[in-house]
C-alpha positions as CSV (number, residue, x, y, z in Angstrom):
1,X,85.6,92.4,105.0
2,X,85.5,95.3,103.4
3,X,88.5,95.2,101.3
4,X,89.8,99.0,100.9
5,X,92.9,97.9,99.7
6,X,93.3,98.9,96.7
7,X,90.2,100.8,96.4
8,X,92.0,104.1,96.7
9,X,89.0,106.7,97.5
10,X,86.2,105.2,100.0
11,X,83.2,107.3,100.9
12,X,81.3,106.4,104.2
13,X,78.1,108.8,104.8
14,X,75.3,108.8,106.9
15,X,73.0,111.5,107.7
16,X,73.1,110.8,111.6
17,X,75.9,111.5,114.4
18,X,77.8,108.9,114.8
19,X,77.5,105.9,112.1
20,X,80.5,106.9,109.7
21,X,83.2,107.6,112.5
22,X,82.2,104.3,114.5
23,X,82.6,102.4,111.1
24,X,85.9,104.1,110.6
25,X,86.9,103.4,113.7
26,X,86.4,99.4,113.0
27,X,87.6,99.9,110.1
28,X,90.8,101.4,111.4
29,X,91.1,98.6,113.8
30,X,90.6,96.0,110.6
31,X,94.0,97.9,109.5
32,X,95.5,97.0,112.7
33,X,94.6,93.8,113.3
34,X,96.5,93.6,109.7
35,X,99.6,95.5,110.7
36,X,98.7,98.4,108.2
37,X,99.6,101.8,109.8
38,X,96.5,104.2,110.0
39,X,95.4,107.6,110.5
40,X,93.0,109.8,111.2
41,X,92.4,113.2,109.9
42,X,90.1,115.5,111.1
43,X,88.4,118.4,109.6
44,X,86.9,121.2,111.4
45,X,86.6,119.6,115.2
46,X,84.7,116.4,113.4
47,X,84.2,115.3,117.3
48,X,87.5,112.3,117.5
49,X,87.5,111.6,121.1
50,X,90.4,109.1,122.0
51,X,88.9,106.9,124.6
52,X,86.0,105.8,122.4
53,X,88.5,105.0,119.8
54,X,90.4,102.9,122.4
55,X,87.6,101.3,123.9
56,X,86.7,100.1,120.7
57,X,89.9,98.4,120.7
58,X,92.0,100.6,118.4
59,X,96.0,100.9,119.4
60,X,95.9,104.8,120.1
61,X,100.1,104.2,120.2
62,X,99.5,102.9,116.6
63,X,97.5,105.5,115.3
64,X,98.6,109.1,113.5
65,X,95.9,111.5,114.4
66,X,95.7,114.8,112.6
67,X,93.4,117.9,113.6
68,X,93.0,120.4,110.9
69,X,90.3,123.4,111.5
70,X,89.7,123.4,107.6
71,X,89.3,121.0,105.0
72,X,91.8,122.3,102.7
73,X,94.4,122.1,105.4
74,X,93.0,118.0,105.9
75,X,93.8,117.4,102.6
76,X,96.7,118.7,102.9
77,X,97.7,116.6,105.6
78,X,96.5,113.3,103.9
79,X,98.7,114.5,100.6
80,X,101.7,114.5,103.2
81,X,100.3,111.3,104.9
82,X,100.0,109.7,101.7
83,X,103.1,110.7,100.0
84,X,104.6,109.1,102.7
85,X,103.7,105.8,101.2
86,X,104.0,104.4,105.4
87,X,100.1,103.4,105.6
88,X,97.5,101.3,105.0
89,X,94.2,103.2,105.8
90,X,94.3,107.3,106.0
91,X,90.3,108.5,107.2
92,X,89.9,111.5,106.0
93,X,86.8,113.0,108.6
94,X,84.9,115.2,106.5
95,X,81.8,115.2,108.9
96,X,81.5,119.1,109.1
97,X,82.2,119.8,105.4
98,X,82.4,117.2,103.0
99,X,83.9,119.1,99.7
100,X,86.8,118.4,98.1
101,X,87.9,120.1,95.0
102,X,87.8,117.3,91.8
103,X,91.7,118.2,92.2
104,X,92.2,117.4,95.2
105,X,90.4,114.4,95.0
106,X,92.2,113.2,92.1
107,X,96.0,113.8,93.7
108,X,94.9,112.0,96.8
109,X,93.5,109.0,95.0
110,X,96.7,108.9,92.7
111,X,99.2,109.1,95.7
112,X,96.6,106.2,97.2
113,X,97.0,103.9,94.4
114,X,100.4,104.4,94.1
115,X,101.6,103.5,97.7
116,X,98.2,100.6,97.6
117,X,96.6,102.4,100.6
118,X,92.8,103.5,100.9
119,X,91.3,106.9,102.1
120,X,88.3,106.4,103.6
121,X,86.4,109.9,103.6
122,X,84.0,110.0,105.8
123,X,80.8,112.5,105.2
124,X,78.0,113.4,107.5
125,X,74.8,114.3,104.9
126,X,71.7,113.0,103.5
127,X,71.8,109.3,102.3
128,X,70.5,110.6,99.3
129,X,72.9,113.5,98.4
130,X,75.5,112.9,95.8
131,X,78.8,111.6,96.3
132,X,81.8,113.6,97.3
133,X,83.2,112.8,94.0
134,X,83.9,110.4,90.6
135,X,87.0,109.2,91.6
136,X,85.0,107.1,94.6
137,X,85.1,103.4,94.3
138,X,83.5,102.8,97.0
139,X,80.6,104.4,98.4
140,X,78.5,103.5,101.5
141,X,75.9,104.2,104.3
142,X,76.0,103.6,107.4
143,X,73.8,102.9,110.4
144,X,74.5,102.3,114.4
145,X,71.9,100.0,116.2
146,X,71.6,99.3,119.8
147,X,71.4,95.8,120.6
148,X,71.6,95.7,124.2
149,X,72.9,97.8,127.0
150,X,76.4,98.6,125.8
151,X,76.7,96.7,122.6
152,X,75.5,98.4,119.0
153,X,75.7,96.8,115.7
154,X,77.2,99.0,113.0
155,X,77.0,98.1,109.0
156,X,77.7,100.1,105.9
157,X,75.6,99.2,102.9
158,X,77.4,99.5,99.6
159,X,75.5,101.7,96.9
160,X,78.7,102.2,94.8
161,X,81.4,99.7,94.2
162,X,83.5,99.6,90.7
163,X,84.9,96.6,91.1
164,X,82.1,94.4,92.5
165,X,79.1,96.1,92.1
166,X,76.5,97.8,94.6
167,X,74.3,95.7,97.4
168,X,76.7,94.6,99.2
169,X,77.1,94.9,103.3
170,X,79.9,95.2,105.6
171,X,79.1,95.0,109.3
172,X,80.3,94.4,113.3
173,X,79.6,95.3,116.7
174,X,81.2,97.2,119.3
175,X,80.9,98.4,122.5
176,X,79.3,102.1,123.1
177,X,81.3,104.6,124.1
178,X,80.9,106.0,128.0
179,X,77.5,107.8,128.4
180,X,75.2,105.8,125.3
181,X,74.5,103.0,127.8
């Protein structure tokens, strides 16, 4: 298990279409499964497309879904979201641009440990391109497999953890969405 809770910013990148949002989205339904409301931001028509979500098993009924067209107006949103203090999980889809001012950062990872929910931000750019930020505690890549006609095998490799240390994996399978079999 991953373990977001209390590990208030998360960074999932890859540098393929694809990887982050389908570990999100497992993620997302981890929150579920634990009855932690979720939601999803996106920034700049990151490509959320309901009926994967839901054939991966998520609750659509259960799950806030934001679409902002910039990422100053995401961040926004998860500030709202998190000032709430009513979730779990807030994924914060950065795929198109994945900046966030250091101030931003820092208010949404304050409001985050303060009500004990994560925000996952997840980033579409070289595995090897810095992190979106300090204040991430945890940091991973991830990767999308097929294993057989419909199935894939999904796992994010922790580079950057404070509390445990790097090396770690996290990993699952789910069905492909319509049109990858």
């Amino acid at each position: 298990n991953l373990n977001t809770r209390g590990a208030a910013m998360v960074e999932i990148g890859c540098d393929t279409a694809g990887a982050s949002p389908t570990a999100a989205t497992a993620l997302v339904l981890e929150a579920q499964d634990n009855v932690e409301p979720a939601a999803w931001i996106e920034a700049g028509g990151s490509g959320f497309y309901p009926p994967d979500v839901a054939a991966s098993g998520v609750d659509l009924d259960g799950l806030i879904v934001v679409r902002a067209d910039t990422t100053p107006k995401a961040a926004r949103a998860a500030d709202h979201l998190l000032r709430s203090g009513g979730f779990g999980l807030v994924v914060l889809d950065l795929s198109h641009d994945a900046k966030l001012a250091m101030s931003v950062q820092s208010r949404l990872s304050g409001l985050a440990n303060a009500h004990r929910c994560a925000v996952v931000c997840v980033t579409r750019k070289k595995n090897d391109a810095l992190s979106i930020g300090s204040l991430v505690s945890i940091r991973g890549e991830s990767s999308v497999e097929k294993q057989s006609f419909d199935h894939f095998a999904w796992e994010i490799h922790v580079i950057k953890d404070k509390r445990r240390g790097p090396g770690w994996f996290h990993a699952g399978t789910c069905r492909g969405p319509e049109g990858l079999h």
